[in-house]
C-alpha positions as CSV (number, residue, x, y, z in Angstrom):
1,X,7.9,2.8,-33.2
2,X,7.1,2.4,-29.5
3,X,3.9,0.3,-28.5
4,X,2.8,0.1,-24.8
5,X,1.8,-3.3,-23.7
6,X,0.2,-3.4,-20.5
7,X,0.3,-6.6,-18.4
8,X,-1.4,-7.2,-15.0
9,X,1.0,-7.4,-12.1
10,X,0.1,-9.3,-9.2
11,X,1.6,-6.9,-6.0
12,X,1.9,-8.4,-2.2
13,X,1.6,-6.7,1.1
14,X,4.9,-6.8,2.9
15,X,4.1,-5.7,6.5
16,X,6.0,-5.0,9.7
17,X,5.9,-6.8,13.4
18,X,2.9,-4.6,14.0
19,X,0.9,-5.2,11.2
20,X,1.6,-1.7,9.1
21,X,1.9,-2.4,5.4
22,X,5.9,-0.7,4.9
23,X,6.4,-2.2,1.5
24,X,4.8,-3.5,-1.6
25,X,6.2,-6.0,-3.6
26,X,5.8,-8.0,-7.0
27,X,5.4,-11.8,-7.4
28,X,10.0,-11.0,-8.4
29,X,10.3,-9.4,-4.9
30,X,10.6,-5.9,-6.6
31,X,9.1,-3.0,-4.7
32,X,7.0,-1.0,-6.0
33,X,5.8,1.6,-3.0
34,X,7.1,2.1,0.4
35,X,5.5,3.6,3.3
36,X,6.1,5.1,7.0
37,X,4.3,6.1,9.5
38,X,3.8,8.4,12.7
39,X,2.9,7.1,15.6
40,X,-0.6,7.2,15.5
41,X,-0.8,5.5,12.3
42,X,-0.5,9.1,9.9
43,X,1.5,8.7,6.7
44,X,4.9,10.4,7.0
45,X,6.1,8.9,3.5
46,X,4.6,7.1,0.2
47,X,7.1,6.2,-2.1
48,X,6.2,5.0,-5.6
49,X,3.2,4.5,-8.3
50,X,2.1,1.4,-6.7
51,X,1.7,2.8,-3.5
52,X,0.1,6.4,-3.9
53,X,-3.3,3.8,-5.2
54,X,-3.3,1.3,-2.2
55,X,-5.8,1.5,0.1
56,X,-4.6,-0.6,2.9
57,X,-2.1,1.0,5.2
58,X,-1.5,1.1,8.8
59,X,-2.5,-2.0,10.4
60,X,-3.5,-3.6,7.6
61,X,-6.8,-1.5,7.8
62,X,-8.7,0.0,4.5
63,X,-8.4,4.0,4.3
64,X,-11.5,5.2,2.1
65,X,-10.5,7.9,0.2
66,X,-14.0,8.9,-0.4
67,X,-15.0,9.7,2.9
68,X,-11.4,9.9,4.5
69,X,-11.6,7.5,7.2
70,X,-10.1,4.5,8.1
71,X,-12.0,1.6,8.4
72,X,-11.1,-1.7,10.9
73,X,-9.9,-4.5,8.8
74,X,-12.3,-6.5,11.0
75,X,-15.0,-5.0,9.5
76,X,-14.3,-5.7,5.8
C-alpha cells in the first residue's frame, strides 16, 4: 500500500551575474527547474516541475501569466 505524504519544500532563487533566475534550488542544494534565456529576456528553456510554476524569471522580474506581461521587480 502506497500513501503520498506531501511536505512543503522551501525552494531558492539561484541567479546569474545579471540578475536572471537560471536555477532553482532546495534548502539540500537540489535543483528543481532550470532556465535560459534569449537575449531580450524570452525563455529558450524551462526544465523541471518546480520551474514550469515560478513566476520570477529574467531579471528577477514577476511574469503574470494572467495578462502575459512582465512586470519590473521595482514595482512589486
Amino acid at each position: 500500500m502506497a500513501t503520498d505524504h506531501l511536505e512543503e519544500v522551501i525552494y531558492h532563487y539561484w541567479p546569474n551575474h545579471r540578475g536572471d533566475v537560471v536555477s532553482i534550488r532546495n534548502t539540500g542544494g537540489i535543483e528543481g527547474g532550470t532556465y535560459t534565456y534569449g537575449a531580450f529576456g524570452n525563455v529558450l528553456t524551462q526544465v523541471g516541475l518546480v520551474a514550469q510554476g515560478n513566476p520570477v524569471l529574467y531579471a528577477e522580474n514577476y511574469f503574470d501569466e494572467e495578462i502575459k506581461t512582465i512586470l519590473a521587480s521595482s514595482i512589486l
